[in-house]
Biopython code that builds the backbone (N, CA, C, O; Angstrom):
import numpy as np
from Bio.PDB.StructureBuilder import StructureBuilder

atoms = [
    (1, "UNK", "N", (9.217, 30.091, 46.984)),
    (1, "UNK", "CA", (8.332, 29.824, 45.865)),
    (1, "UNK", "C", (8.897, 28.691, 45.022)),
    (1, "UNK", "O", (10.057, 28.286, 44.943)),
    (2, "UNK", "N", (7.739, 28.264, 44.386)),
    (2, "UNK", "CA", (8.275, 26.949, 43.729)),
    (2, "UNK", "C", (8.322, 27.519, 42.057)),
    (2, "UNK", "O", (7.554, 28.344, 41.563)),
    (3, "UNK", "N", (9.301, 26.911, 41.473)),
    (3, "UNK", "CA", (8.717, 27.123, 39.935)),
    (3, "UNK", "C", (7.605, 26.329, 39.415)),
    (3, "UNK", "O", (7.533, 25.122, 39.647)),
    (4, "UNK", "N", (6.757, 26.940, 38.740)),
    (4, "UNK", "CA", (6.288, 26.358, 37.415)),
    (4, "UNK", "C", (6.581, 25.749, 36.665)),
    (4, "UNK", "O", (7.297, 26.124, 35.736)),
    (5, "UNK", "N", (5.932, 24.085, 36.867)),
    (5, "UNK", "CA", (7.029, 23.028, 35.822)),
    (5, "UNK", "C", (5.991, 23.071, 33.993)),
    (5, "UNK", "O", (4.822, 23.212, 33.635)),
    (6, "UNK", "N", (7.398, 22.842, 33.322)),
    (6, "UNK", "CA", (7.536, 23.448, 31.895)),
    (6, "UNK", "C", (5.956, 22.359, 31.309)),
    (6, "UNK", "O", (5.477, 21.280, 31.656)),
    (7, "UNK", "N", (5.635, 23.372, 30.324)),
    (7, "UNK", "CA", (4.742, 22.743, 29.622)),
    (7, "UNK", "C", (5.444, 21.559, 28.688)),
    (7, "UNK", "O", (6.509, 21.703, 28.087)),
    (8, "UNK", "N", (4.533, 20.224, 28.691)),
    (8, "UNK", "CA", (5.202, 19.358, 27.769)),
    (8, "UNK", "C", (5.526, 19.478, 26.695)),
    (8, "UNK", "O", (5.175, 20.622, 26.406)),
    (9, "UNK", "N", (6.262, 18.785, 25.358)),
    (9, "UNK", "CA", (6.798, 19.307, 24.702)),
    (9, "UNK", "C", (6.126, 18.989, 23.267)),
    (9, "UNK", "O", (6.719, 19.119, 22.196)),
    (10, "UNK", "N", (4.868, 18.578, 23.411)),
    (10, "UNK", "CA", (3.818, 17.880, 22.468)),
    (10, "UNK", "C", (2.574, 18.800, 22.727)),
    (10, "UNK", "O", (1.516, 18.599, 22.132)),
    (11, "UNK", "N", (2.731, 19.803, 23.622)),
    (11, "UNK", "CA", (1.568, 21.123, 23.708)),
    (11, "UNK", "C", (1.651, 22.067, 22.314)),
    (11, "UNK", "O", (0.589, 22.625, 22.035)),
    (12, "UNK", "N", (2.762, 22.309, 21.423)),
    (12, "UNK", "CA", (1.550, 22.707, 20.367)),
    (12, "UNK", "C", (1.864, 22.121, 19.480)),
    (12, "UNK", "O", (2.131, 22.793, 18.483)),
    (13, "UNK", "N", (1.999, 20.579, 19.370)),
    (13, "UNK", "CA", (1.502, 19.732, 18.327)),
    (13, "UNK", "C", (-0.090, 19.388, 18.758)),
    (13, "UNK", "O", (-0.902, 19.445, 17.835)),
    (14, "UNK", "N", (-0.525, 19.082, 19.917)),
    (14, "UNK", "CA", (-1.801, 19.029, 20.545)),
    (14, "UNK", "C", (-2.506, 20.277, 20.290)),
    (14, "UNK", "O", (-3.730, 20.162, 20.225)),
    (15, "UNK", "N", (-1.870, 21.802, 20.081)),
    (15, "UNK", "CA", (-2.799, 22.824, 19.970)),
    (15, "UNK", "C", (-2.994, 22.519, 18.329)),
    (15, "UNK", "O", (-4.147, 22.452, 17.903)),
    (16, "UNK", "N", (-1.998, 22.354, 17.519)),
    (16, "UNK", "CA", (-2.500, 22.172, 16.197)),
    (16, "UNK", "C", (-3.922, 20.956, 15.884)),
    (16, "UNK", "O", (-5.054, 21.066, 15.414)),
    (17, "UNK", "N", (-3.241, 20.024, 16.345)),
    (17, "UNK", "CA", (-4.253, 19.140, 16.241)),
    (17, "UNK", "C", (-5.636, 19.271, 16.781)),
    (17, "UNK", "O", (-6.527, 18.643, 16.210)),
    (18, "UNK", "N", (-5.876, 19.897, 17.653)),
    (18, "UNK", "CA", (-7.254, 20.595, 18.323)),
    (18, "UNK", "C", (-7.884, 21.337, 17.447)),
    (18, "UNK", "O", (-9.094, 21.207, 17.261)),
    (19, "UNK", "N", (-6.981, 22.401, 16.654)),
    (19, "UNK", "CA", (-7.430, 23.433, 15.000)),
    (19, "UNK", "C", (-7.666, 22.834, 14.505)),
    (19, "UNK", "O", (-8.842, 22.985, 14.175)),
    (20, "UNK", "N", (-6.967, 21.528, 13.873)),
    (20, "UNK", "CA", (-7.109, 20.666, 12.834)),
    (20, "UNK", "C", (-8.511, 20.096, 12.775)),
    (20, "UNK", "O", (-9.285, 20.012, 11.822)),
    (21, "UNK", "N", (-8.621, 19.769, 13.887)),
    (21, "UNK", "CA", (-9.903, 18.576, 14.234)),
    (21, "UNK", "C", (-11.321, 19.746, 14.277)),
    (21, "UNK", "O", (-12.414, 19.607, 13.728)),
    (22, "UNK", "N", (-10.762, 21.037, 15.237)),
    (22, "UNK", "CA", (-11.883, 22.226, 14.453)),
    (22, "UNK", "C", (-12.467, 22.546, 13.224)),
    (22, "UNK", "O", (-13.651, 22.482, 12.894)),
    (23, "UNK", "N", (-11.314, 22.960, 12.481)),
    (23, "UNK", "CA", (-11.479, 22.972, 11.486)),
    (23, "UNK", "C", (-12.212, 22.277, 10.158)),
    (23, "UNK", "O", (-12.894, 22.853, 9.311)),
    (24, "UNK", "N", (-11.908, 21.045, 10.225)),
    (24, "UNK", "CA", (-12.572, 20.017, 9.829)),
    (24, "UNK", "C", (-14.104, 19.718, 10.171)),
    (24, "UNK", "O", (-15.011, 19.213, 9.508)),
    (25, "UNK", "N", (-14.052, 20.095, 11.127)),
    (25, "UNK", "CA", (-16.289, 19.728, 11.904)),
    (25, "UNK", "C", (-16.499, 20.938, 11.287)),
    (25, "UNK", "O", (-17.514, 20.970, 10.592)),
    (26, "UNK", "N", (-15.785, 22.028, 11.338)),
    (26, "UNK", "CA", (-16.567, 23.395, 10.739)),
    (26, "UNK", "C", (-17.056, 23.097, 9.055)),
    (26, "UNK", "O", (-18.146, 23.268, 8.509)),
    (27, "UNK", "N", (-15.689, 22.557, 8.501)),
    (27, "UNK", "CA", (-15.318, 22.315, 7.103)),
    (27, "UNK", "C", (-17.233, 21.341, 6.564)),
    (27, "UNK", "O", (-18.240, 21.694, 5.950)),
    (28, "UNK", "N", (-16.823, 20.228, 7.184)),
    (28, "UNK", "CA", (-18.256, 19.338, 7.412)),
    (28, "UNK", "C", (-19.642, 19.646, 7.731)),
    (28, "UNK", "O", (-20.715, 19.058, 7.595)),
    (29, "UNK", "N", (-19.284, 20.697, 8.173)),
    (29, "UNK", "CA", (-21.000, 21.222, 8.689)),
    (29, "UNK", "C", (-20.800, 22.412, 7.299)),
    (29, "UNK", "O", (-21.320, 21.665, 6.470)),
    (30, "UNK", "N", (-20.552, 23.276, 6.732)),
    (30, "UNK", "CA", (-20.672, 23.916, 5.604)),
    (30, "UNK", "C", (-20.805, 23.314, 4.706)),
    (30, "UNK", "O", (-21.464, 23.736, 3.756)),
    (31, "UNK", "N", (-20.314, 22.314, 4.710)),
    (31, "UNK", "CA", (-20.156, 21.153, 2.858)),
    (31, "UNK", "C", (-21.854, 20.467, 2.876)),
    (31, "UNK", "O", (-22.534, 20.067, 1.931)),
    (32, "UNK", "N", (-22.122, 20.524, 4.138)),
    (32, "UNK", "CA", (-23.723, 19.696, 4.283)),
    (32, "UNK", "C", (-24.835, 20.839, 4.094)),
    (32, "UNK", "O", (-25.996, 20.746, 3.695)),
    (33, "UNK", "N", (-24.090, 21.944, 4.514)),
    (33, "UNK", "CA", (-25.135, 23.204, 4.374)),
    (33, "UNK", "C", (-25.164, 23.669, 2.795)),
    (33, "UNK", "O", (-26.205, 24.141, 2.337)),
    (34, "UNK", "N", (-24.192, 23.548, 2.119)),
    (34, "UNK", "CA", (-24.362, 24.005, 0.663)),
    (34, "UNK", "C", (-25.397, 23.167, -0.127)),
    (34, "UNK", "O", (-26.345, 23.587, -0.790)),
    (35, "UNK", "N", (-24.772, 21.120, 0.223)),
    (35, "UNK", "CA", (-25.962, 20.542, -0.181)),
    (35, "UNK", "C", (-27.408, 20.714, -0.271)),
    (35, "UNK", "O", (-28.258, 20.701, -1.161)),
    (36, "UNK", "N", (-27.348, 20.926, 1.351)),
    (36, "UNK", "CA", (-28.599, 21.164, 1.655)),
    (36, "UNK", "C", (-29.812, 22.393, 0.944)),
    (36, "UNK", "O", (-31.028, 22.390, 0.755)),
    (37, "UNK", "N", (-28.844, 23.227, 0.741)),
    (37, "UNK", "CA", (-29.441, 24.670, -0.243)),
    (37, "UNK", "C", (-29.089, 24.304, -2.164)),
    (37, "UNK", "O", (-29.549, 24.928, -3.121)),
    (38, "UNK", "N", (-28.133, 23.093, -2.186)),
    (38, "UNK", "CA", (-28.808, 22.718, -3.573)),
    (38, "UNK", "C", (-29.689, 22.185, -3.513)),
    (38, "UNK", "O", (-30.641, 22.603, -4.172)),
    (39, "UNK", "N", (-29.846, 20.994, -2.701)),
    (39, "UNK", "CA", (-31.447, 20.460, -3.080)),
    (39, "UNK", "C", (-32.580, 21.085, -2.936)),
    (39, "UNK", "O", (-33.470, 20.624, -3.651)),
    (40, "UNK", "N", (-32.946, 22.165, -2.126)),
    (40, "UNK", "CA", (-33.554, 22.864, -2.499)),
    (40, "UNK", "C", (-33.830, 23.860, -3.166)),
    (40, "UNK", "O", (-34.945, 24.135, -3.611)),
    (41, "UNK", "N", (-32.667, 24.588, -3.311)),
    (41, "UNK", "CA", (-32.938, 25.251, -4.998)),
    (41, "UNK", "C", (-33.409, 24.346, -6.169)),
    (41, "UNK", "O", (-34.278, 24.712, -6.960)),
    (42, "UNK", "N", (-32.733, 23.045, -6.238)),
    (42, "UNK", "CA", (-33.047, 22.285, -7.525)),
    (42, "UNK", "C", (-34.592, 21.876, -7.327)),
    (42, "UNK", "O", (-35.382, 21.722, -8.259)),
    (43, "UNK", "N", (-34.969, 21.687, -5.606)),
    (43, "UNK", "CA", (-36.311, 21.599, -5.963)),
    (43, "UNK", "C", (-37.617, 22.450, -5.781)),
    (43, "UNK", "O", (-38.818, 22.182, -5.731)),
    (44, "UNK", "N", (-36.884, 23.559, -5.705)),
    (44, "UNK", "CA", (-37.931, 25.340, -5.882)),
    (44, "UNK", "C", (-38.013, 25.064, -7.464)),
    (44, "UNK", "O", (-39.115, 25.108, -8.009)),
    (45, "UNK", "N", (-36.723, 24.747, -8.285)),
    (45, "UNK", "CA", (-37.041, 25.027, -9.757)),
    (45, "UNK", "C", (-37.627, 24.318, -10.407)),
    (45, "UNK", "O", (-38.263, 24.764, -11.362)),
    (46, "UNK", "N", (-37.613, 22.676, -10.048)),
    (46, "UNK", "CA", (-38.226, 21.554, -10.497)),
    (46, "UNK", "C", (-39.762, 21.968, -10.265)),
    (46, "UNK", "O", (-40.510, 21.904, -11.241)),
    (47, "UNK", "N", (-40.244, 22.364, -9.100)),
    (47, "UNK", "CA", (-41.674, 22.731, -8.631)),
    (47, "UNK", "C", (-42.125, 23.992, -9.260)),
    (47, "UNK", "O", (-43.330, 24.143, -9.463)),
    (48, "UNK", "N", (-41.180, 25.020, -9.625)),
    (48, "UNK", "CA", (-42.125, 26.362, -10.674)),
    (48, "UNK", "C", (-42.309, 25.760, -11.771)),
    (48, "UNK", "O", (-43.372, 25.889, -12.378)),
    (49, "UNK", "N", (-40.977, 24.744, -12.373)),
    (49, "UNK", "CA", (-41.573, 24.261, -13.884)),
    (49, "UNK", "C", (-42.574, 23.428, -14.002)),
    (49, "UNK", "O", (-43.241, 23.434, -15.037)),
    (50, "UNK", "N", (-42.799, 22.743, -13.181)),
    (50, "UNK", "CA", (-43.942, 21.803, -13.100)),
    (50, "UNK", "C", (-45.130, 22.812, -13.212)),
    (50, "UNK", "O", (-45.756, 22.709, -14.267)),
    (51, "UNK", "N", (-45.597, 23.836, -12.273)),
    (51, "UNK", "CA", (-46.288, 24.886, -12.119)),
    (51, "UNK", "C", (-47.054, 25.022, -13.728)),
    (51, "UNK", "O", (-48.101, 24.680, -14.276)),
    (52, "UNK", "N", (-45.579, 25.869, -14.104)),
    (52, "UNK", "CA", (-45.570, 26.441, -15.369)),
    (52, "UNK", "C", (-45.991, 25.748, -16.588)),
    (52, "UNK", "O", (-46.624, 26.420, -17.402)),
    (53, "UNK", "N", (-45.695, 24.245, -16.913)),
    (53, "UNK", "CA", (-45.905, 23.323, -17.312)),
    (53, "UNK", "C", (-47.657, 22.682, -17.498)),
    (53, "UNK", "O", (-48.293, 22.261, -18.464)),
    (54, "UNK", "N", (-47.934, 22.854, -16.220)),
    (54, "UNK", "CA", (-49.651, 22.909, -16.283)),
    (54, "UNK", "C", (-50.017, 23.749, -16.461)),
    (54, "UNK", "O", (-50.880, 23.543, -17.314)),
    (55, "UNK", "N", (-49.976, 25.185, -16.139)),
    (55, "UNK", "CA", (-49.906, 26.101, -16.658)),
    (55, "UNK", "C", (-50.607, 26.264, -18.210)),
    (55, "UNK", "O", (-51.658, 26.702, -18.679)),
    (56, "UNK", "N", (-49.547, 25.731, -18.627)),
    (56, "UNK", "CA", (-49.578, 26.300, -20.727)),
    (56, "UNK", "C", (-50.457, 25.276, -20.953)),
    (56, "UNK", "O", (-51.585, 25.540, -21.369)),
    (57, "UNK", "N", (-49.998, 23.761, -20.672)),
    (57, "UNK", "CA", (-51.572, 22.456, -20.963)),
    (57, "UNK", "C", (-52.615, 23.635, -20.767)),
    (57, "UNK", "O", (-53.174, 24.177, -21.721)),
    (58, "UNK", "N", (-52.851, 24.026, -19.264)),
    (58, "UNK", "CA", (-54.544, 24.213, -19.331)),
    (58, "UNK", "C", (-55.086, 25.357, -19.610)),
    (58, "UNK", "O", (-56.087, 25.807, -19.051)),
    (59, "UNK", "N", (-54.374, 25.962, -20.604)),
    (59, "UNK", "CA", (-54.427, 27.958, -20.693)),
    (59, "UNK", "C", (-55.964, 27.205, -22.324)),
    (59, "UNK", "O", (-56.203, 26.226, -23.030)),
    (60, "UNK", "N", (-56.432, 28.494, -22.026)),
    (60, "UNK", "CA", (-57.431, 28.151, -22.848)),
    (60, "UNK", "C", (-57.219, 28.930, -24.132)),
    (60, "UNK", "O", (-58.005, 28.800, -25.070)),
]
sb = StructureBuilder()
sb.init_structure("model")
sb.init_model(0)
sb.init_chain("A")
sb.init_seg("    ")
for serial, (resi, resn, name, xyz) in enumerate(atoms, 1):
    if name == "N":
        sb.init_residue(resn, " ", resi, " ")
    sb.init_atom(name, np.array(xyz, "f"), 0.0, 1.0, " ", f" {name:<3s}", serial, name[0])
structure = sb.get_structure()
């Protein structure tokens, strides 16, 4: 039988860096998803006040 030659010696600086680089696309795709649910909260609220706004003008 032969041995198994040794893993190089930059295998878990390469496993970190693989997390790292995970981590980060995960990090990036949440930071766009929060945006994404402010602008639409800010514009659910902008659109009831507007609502509300015509509203009271046209109340008789």
């Amino acid at each position: 039988m032969t041995p198994e030659p040794a893993p190089p010696e930059d295998a878990p600086a390469k496993a970190l860096e693989n997390l790292e680089q995970a981590r980060l696309a995960q990090e990036t795709k949440d930071e766009r998803q929060v945006w994404y649910f402010l602008a639409y909260f800010l514009f659910g609220i902008h659109f009831i006040a507007f609502i509300m706004i015509y509203a009271v003008r046209h109340a008789k």
